[in-house]
C-alpha positions in Angstrom: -34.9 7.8 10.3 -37.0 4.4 10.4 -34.4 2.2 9.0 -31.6 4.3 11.4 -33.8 3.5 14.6 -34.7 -0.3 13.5 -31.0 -0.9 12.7 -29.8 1.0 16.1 -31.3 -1.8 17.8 -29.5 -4.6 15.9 -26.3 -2.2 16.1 -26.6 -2.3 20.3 -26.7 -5.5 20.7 -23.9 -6.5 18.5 -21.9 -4.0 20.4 -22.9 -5.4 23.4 -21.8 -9.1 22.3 -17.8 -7.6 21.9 -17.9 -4.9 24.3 -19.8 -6.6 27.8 -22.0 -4.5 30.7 -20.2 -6.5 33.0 -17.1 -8.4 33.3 -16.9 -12.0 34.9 -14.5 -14.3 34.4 -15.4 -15.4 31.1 -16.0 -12.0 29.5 -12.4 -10.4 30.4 -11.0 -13.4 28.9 -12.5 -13.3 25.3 -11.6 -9.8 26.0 -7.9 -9.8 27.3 -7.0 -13.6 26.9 -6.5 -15.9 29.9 -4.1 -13.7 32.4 -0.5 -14.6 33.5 -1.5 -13.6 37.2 -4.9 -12.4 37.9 -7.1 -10.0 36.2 -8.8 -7.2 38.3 -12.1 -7.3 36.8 -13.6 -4.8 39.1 -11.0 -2.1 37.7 -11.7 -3.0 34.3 -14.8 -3.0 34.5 -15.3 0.3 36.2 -12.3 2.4 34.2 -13.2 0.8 31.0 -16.6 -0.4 30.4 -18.9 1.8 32.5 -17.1 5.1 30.9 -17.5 3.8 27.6 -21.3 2.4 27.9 -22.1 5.5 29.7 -21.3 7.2 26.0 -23.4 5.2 23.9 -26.0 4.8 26.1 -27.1 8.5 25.6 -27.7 7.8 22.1 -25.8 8.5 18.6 -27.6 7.3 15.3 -24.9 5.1 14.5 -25.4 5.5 10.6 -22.0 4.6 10.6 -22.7 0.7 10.6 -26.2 1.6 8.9 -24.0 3.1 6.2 -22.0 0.1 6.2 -24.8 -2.6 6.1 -26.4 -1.0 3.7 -23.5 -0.8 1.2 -22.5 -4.6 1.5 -26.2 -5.3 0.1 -26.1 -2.5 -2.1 -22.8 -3.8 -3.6 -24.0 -8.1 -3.4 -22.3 -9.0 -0.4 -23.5 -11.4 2.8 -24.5 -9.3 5.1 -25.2 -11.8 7.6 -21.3 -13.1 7.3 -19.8 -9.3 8.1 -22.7 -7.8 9.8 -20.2 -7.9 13.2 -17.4 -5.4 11.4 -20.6 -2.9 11.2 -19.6 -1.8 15.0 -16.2 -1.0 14.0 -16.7 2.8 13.0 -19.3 3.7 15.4 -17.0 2.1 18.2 -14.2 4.2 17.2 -16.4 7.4 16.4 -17.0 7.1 20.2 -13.6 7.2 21.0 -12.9 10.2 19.4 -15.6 11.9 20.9 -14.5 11.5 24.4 -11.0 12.7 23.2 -12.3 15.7 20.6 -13.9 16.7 24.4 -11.2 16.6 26.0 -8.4 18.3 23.7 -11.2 21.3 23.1 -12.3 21.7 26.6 -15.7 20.2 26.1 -18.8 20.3 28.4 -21.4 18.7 27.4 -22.2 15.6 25.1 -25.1 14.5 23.9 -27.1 15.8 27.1 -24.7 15.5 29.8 -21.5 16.5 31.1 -18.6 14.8 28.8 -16.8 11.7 29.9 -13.8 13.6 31.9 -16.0 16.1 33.6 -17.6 12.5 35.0 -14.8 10.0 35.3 -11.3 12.5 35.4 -9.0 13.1 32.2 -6.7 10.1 33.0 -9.9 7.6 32.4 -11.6 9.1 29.8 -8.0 9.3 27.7 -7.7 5.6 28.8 -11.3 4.5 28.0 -11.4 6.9 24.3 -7.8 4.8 23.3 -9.7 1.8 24.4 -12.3 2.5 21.8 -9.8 2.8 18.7 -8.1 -0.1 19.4 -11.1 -2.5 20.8 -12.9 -3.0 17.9 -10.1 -4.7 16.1 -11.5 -7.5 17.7 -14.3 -7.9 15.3 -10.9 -9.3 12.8 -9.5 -11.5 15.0 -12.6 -13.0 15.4 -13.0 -13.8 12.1 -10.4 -15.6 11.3 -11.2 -18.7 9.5 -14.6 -16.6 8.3 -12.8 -14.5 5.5 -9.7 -15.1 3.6 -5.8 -13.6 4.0 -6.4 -11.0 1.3 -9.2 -9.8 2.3 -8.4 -9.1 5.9 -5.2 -7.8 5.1 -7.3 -5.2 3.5 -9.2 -4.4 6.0 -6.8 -3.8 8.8 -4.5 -1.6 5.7 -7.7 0.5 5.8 -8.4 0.7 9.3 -4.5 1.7 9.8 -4.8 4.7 7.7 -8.2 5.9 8.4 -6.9 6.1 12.1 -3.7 7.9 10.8 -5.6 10.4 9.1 -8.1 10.9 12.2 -5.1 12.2 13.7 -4.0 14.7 11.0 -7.4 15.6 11.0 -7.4 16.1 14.3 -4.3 17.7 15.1 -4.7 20.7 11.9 -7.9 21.4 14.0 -6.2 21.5 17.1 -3.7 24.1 15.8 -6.4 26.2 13.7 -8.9 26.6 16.9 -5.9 27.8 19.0 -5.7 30.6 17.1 -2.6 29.8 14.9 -3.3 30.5 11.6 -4.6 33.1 10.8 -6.2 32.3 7.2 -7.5 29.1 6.1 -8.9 28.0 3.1 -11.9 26.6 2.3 -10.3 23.4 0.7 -8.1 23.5 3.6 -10.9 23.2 5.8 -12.7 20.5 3.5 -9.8 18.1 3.5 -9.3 18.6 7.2 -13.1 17.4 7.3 -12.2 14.8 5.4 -9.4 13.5 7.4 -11.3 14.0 11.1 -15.0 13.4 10.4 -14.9 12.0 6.7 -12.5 9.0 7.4 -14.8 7.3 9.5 -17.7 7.2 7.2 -14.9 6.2 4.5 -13.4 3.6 6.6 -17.2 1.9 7.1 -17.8 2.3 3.1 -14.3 0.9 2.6 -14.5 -2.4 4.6 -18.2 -2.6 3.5 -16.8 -2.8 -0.2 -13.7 -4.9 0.7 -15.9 -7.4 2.8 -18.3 -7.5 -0.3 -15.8 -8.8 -2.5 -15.3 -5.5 -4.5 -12.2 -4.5 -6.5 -9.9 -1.5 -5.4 -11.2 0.8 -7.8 -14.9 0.4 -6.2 -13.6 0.6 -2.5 -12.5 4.3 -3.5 -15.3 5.2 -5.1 -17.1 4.0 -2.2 -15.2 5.4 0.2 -15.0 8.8 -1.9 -18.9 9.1 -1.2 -19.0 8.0 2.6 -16.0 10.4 2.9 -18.5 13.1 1.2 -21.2 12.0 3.7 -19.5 12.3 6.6 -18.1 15.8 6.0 -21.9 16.7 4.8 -22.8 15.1 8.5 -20.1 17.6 10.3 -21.0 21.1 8.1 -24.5 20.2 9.0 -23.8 19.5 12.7 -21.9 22.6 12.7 -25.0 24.8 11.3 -27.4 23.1 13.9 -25.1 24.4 16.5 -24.9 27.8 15.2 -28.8 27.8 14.5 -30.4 25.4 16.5 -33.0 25.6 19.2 -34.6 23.5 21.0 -34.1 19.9 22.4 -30.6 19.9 19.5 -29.2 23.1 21.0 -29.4 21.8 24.6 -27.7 18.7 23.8 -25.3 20.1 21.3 -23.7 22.3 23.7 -25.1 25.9 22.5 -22.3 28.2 21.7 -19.7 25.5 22.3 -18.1 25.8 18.6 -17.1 29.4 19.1 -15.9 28.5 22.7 -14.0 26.2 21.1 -12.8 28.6 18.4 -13.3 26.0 15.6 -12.8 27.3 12.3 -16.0 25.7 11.0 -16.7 26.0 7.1 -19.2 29.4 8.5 -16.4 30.5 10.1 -14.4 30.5 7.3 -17.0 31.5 5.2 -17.7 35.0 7.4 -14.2 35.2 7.6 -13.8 36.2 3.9 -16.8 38.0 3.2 -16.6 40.2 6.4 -15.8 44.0 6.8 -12.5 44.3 8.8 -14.7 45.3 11.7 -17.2 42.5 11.8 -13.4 40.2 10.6 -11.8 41.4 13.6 -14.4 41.4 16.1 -15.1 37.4 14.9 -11.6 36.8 15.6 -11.3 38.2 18.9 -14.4 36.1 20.1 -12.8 33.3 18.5 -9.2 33.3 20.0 -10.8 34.4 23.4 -12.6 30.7 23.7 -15.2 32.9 26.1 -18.6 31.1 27.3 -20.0 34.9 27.8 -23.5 34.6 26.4 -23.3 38.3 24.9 -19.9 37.6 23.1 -21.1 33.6 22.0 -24.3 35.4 20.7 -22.4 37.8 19.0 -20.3 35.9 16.9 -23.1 33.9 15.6 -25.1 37.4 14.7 -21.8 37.9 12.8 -22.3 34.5 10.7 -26.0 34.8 10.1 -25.1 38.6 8.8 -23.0 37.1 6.1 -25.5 34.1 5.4 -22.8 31.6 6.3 -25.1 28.6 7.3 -26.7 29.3 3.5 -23.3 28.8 2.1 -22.2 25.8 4.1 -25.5 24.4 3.4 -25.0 24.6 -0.6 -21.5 23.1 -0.5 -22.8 20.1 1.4 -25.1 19.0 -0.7 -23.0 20.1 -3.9 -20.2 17.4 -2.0 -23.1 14.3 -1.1 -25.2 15.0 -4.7 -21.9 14.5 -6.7 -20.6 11.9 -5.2 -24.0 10.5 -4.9 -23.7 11.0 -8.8 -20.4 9.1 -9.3 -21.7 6.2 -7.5 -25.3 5.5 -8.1 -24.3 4.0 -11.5 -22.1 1.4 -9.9 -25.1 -0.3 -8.0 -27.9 -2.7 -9.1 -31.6 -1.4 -8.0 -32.2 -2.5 -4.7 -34.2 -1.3 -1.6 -30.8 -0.8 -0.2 -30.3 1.7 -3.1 -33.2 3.4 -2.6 -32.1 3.8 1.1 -28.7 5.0 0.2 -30.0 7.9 -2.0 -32.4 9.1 1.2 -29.4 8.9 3.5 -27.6 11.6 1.1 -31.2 14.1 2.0 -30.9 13.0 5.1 -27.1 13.8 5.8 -27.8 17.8 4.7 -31.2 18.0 5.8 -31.5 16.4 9.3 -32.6 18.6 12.5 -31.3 16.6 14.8 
């Protein structure tokens, strides 16, 4: 948590250097490119940056770029040449968060009401794009800084990572709206993978492809962030189903079974249940009810069957092996040493 918060600092303002507060002349044209007409920087300004800042202003831990810093010294690269890429996951991760909230009905994020509660639908669809494609800029303004190989590798990684946010996506889509009825639980892993995993993977890949590494270490890199991230989501998803406190009221209490996400506890209770207690789960689940009495229900269901247990021991089977793979492929270094408590972190976090 130290090197998270003194990093988050660092992180902020090198968002803040591609994505402005405000918008004169100047800004909007690094941004957009001198205009053919005239730009209306006022609309800009007010449907694109003041949504978007209003996000990341309420926080985040961005271990994202953390993750990524920390693997270009980890694996000998300058981190002082590529320390700009660092914003590209975290700026992205943003953008699916204000659409995740708006394709599952979302209230609350982070504390307060989500983007299009705020701002209407049509902006906060307009702003989350906005955030997949923005960050491309830290690339183009690179050129000169790296050579053709190596940025060709970097936006082939990109391009897929966001392909496979959208499989990931879309599977949960169809799953929470009740239309499968049975799901695996390496159905649900690789789903993870694809919607929360890719973006950790996509940071570890472009840290090991801006360090110079060889293919064969990018995926082995990008195997463990992948492992990370989907360690990050189980455990998100067990805080939400057991949390109290200050992480339950900016969570969203409850909202995972409003949602009818088919979380790994889900699944999990799902398979060990009695057909009463199956049913019942079920029926709460497809209902995507915010009754207190039904929400509270369904999570007595989960705790019955010890499903945050079992959630809990498969993510740090996932982070611990992959942990395993990799640890042999890096030199001793304080960035090591900082990588290994980032796998205890990812499983055992409260907040």
């Amino acid at each position: 948590m130290a090197y998270l918060d003194a990093q988050k600092q660092q992180i902020d303002t090198l968002i803040r250097r591609y994505l402005p507060q405000t918008m004169d002349a100047k800004e909007v044209e690094w941004l957009a490119g001198k205009p053919r007409f005239a730009h209306d920087r006022e609309a800009i300004a007010n449907s694109l940056l003041v949504p978007s800042w209003d996000l990341l202003n309420r926080g985040g831990k961005r271990w994202r770029p953390a993750l990524f810093l920390l693997l270009v010294e980890a694996l000998g690269g300058d981190v002082n040449k590529v320390r700009d890429v660092a914003i590209l996951p975290e700026l992205v991760h943003n953008g699916t968060l204000i659409i995740d909230d708006i394709e599952d009905g979302g209230e609350v994020r982070r504390g307060k009401p989500c983007l299009h509660k705020i701002y209407g639908i049509d902006i906060a669809i307009n702003a989350g794009n906005f955030l997949y494609f923005h960050p491309l800029l830290t690339f183009a303004k690179q050129a000169g800084r790296f050579d053709d190989t190596t940025l060709r590798r970097a936006y082939e990684a990109y391009a897929q990572e966001m392909i496979n946010v959208s499989i990931g996506q879309g599977t949960d889509i169809y799953w929470h709206k009740g239309k499968k009825s049975r799901i695996s639980e390496e159905q649900y892993l690789q789903m993870c993978a694809f919607k929360t995993g890719c973006l950790s993977r996509l940071a570890g890949r472009l840290a090991a492809i801006f360090a110079g590494a060889d293919k064969a270490a990018e995926d082995k890199v990008g195997r463990f962030c992948e492992s990370v991230g989907i360690a990050f989501q189980i455990q998100d998803d067990i805080l939400s189903a057991t949390a109290t406190g200050e992480f339950a009221k900016r969570k969203g209490y409850g909202d995972d079974i409003t949602e009818g996400k088919r979380s790994l506890l889900v699944i999990h209770a799902l398979g060990k249940a009695d057909p009463e207690d199956r049913l019942r789960l079920l029926d709460i689940l497809n209902r995507h009810t915010r009754e207190e009495k039904a929400i509270a229900e369904a999570l007595a269901i989960l705790k019955k069957y010890q499903s945050a247990e079992y959630a809990k021991r498969i993510a740090r089977t996932l982070v611990e092996d992959a942990w395993e793979a990799l640890e042999p492929e890096l030199d001793a270094s304080h960035a090591k040493e900082l990588l290994a408590s980032l796998v205890r972190f990812a499983t055992e976090r409260q907040i």
